[in-house]
Residue frames relative to the residue before (quaternion, step in Angstrom):
aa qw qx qy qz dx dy dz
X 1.0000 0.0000 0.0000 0.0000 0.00 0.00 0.00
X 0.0639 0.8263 -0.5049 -0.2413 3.43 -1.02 0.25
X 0.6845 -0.6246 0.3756 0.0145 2.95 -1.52 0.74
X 0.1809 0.8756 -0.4473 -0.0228 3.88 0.29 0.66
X 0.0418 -0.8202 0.5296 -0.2124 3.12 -1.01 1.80
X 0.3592 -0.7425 0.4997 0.2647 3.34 -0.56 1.51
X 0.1853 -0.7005 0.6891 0.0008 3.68 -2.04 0.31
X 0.4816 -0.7317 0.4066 0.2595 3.45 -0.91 0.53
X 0.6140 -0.6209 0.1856 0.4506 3.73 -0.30 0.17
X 0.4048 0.6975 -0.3346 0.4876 3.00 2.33 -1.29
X 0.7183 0.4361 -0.2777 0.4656 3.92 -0.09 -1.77
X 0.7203 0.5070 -0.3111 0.3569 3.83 0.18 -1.49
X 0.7884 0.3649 -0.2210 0.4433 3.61 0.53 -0.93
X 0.5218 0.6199 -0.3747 0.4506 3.52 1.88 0.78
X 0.4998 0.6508 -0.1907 0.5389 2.84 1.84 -0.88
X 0.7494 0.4507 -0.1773 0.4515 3.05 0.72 -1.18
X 0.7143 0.3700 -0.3378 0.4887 3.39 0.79 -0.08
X 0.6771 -0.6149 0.2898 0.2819 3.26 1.11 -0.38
X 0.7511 0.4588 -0.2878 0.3775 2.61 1.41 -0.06
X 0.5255 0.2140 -0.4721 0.6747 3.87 1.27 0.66
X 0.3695 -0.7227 0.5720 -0.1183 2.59 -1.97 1.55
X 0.4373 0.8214 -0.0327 0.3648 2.94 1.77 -0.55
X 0.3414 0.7005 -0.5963 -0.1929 3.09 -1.72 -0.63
X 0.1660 -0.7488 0.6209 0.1617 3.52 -0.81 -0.13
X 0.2952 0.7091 -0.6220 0.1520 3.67 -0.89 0.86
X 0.8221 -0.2331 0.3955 0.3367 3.24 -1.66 -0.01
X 0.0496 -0.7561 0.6317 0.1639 3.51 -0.48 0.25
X 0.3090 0.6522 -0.6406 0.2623 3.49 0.34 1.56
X 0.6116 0.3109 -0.3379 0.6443 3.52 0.55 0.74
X 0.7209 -0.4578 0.5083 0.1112 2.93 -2.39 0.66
X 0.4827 0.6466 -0.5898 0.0328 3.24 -1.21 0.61
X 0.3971 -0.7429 0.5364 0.0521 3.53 -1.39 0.20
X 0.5762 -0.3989 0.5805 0.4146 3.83 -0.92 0.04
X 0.8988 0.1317 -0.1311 0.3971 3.34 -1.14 0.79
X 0.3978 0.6187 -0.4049 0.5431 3.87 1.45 0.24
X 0.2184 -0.5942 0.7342 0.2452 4.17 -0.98 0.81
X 0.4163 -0.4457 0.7875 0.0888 3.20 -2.19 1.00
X 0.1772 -0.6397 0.7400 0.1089 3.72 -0.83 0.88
X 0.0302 -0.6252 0.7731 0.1025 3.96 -0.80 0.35
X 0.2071 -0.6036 0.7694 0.0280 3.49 -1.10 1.29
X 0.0742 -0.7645 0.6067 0.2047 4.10 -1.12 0.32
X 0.3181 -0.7258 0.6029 -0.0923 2.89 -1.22 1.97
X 0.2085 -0.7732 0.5892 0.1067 2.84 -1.22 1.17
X 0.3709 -0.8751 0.2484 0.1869 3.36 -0.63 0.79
X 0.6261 0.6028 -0.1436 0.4733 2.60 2.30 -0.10
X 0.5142 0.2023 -0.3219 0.7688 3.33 1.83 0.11
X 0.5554 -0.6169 0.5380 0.1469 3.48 0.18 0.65
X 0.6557 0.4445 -0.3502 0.4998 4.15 1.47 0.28
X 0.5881 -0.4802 0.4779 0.4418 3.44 -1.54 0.43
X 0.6748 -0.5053 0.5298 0.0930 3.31 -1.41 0.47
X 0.0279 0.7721 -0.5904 -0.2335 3.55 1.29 -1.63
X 0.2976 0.3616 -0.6631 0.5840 4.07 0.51 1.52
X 0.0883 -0.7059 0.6981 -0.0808 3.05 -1.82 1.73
X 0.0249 0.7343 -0.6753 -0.0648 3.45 -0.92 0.01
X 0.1705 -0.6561 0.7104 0.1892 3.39 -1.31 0.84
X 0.1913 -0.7651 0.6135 0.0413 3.42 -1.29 0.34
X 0.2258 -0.7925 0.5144 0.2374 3.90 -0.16 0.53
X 0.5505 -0.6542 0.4562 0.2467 3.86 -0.48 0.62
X 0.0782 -0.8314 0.5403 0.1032 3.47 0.37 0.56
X 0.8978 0.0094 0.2091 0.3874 3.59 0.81 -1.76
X 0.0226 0.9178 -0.3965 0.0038 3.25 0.33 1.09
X 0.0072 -0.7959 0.6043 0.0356 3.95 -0.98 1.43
X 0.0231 0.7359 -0.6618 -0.1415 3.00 -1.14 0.73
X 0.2110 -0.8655 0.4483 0.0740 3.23 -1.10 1.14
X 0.1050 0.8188 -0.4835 0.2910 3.55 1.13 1.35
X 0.6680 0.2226 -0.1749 0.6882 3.53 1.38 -0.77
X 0.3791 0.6307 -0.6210 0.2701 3.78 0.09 0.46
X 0.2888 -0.6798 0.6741 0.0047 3.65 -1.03 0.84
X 0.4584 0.6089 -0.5761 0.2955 3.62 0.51 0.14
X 0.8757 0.0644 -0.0932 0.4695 3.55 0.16 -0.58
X 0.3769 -0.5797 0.4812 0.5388 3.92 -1.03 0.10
X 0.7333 -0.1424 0.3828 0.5435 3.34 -2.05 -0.86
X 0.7845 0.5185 -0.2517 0.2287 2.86 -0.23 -1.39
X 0.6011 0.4942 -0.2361 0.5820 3.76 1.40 -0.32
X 0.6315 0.4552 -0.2644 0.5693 3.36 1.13 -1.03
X 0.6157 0.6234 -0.3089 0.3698 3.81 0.62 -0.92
X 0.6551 0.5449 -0.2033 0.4823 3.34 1.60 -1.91
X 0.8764 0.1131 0.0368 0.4667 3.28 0.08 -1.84
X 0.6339 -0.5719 0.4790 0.2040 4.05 0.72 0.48
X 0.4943 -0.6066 0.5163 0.3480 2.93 -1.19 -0.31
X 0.0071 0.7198 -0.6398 -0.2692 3.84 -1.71 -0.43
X 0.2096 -0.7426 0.5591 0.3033 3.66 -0.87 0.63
X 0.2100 -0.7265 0.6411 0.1304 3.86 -0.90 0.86
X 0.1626 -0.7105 0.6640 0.1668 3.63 -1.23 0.66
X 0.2756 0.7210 -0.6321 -0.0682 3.33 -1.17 -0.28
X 0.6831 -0.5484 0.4791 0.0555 2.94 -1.67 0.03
């Protein structure tokens, strides 16, 4: 399946270079292992797409609504961080 999803120019041209691997969003939508992420770049200041694409193949997908690693109250304090590597 694939998946279209807007990105800023700052985030997109990181992607694009390789060096975020990532993503982080909402998990109000579907996805799966083996599903492309379309990244459409959005500008937010004219408020239009850019027409820079990137397809991206889904490699790994966490959602961490049921994670038990920490309470609220840790999550509330210090948030989250996503780490990539390699």
């Amino acid at each position: 399946m694939k998946i279209e999803k807007k990105t800023w120019p700052e985030l997109f041209q990181k992607i694009l270079d390789g060096k975020k691997t990532y993503e982080l969003r909402l998990a109000d939508w579907e996805c799966s292992e083996g599903d492309i992420l379309v990244l459409k770049e959005w500008n937010p200041d004219t408020k239009k797409y850019t027409r820079r694409i990137l397809e991206k193949k889904i490699t790994y997908v966490l959602k961490t609504k049921d994670l038990k690693y920490w309470s609220k109250e840790e999550i509330e304090k210090f948030g989250f961080q996503i780490i990539s590597f390699r």
